[in-house]
C-alpha positions as CSV (number, residue, x, y, z in Angstrom):
1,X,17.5,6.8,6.3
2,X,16.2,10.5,5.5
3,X,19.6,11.8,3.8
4,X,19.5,8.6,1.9
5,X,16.4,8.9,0.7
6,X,16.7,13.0,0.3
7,X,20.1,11.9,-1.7
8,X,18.1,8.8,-3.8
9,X,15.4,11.7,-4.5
10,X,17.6,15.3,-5.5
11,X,20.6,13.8,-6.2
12,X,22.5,14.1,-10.0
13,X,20.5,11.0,-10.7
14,X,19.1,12.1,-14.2
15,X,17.0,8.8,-14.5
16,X,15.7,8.9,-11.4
17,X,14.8,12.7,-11.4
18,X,13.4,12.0,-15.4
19,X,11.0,9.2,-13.3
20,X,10.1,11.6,-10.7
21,X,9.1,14.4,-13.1
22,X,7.4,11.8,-15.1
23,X,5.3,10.7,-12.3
24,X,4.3,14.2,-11.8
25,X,3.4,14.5,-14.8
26,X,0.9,11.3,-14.7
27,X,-0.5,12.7,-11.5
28,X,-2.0,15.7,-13.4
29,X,-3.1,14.1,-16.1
30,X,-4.6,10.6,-14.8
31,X,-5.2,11.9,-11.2
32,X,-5.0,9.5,-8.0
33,X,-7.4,7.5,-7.5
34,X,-6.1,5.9,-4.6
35,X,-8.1,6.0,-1.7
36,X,-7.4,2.1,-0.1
37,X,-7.3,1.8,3.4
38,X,-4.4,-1.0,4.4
39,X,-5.4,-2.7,8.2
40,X,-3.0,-5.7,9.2
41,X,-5.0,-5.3,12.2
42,X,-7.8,-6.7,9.8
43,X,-5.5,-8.4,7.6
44,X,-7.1,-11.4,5.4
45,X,-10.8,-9.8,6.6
46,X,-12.2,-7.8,3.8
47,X,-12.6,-4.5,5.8
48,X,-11.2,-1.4,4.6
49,X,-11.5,0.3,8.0
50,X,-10.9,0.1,11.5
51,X,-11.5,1.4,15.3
52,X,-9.6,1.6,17.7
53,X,-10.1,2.8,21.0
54,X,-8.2,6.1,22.3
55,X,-9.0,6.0,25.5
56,X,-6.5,4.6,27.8
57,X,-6.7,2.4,31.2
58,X,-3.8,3.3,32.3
59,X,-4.0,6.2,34.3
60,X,0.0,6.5,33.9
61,X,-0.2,6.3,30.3
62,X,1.8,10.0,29.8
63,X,4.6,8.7,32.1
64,X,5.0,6.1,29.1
65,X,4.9,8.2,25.8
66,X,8.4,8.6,24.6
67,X,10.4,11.9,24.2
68,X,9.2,14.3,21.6
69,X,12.4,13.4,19.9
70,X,11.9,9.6,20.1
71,X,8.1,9.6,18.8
72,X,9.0,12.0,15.8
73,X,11.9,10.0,14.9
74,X,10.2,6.8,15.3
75,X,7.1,8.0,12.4
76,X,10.2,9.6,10.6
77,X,11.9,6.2,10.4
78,X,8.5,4.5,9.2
79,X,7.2,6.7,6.4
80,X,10.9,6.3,5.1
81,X,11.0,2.5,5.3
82,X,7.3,2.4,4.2
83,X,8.4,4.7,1.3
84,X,11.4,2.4,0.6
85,X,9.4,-0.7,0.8
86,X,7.0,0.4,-2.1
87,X,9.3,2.2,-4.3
88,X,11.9,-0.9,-4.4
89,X,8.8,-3.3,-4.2
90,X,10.8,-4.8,-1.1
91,X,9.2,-5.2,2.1
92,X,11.8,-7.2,3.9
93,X,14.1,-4.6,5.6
94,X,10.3,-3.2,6.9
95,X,9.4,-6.5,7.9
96,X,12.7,-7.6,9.5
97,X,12.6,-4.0,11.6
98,X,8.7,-4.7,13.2
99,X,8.2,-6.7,16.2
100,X,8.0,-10.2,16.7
101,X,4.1,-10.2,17.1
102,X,3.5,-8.9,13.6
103,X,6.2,-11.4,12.3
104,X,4.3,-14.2,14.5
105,X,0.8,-12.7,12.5
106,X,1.7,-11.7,9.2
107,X,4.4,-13.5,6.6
108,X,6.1,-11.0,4.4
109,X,4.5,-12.5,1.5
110,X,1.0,-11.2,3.2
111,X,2.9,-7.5,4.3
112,X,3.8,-7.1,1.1
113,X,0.8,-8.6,-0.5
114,X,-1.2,-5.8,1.5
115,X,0.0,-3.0,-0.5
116,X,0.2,-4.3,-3.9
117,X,-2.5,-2.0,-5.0
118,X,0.3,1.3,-4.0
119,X,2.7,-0.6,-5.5
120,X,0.8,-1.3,-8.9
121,X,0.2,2.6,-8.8
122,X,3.8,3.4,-7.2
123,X,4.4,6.2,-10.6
124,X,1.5,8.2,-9.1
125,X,2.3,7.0,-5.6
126,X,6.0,7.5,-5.1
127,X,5.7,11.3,-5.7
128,X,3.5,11.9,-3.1
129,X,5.0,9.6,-0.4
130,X,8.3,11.1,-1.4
131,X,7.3,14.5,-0.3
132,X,6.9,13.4,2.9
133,X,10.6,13.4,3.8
134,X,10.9,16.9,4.4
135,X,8.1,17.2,6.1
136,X,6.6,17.4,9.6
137,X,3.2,15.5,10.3
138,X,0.4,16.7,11.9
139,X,-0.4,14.0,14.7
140,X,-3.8,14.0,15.6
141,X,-5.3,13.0,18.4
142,X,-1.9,13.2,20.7
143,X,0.4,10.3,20.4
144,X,-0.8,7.5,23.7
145,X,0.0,4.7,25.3
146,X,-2.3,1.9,26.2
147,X,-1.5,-1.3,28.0
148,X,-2.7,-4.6,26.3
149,X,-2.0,-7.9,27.5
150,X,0.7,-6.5,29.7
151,X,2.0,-4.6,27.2
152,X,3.0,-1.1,26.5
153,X,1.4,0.0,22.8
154,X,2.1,3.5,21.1
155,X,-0.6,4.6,19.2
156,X,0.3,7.4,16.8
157,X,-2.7,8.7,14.0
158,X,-1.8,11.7,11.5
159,X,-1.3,13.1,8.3
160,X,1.2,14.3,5.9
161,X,-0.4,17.4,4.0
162,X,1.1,16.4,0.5
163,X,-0.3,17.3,-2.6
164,X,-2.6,16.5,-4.2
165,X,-3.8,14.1,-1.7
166,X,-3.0,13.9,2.3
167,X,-1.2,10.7,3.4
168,X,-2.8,9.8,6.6
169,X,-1.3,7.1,8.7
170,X,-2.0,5.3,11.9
171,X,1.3,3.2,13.4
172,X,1.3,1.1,16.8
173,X,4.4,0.3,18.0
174,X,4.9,-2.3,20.7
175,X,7.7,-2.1,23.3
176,X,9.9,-5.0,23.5
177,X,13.3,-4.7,25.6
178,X,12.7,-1.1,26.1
179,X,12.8,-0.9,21.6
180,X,9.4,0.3,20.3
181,X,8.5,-2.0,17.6
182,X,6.4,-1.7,14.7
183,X,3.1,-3.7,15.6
184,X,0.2,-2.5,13.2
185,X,0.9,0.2,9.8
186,X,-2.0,1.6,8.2
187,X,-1.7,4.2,4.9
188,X,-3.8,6.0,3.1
189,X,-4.3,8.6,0.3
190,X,-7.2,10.2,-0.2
């Protein structure tokens, strides 16, 4: 999904790469002013925040957390698709990918219905999630697992230092036949 997207984004694509410039160009001169917080733990509720709690009850919680490898992969794979979703305006591969409780929660008409504001600004947008392909995020606190319900959840909070605004992002991910799901995808710029 990255080399497609790298490809998509510094390709020979002269429209695409006259968009991209063009977008960069609207960033400077209009600015982002794009600061919404998107909670489909909150979804339907007008709150543009949330809390959760980091502390965990399970006292083998570590013994849990997937490999280095799987955790940065798994925030790799959902940036892209988030990315994807908004520049495309098509939510369903995102929403086909998370897990059965979100789809049991949220329709994709509501998923994608959360995020029309990025999409309605996606010109200014697309730039700066774009960026984030190449780049490493800072995860902050550590990546943890909590048990819910008799279930595993992987909570992972960070940032993307793009410019000019940080993306920050917190992702849950619920296991499900030992597959980490997408359970709960919050974005923001500001």
């Amino acid at each position: 999904m990255r080399t497609l997207i790298s490809k998509l984004l510094f390709g020979r694509n002269n429209q695409l790469n006259g968009l991209i410039a063009l977008a960069i160009v609207a960033i400077i001169a209009l600015g982002c002013t794009c600061g919404k917080n998107f909670d489909f733990a909150n979804l339907g509720k007008n709150s543009n925040s949330t809390s959760v709690d980091s502390s965990s009850d399970d006292a083998d919680g570590d013994e849990k957390l997937p490999s280095k490898e799987l955790l940065d992969a798994l925030v790799a794979e959902t940036t892209a698709d988030f990315n994807y979703a908004i520049t495309l305006n098509d939510f369903s591969k995102m929403y086909e990918k998370a897990s059965s409780d979100f789809q049991n929660t949220y329709t994709e008409a509501e998923f994608k219905n959360s995020f029309k504001e990025f999409v309605n600004k996606k010109r200014v947008i697309i730039p700066i999630l774009s960026k984030t392909v190449t780049m490493d995020p800072e995860l902050s606190p550590d990546p943890y697992v909590r048990t819910e319900n008799d279930l595993d959840i992987l909570v992972v909070k960070g940032k993307y230092a793009t410019k000019p605004v940080p993306m920050t992002f917190e992702y849950e991910y619920v296991k499900r036949n030992d597959e980490w799901k997408l359970l709960k995808l919050i974005v923001k710029l500001v």
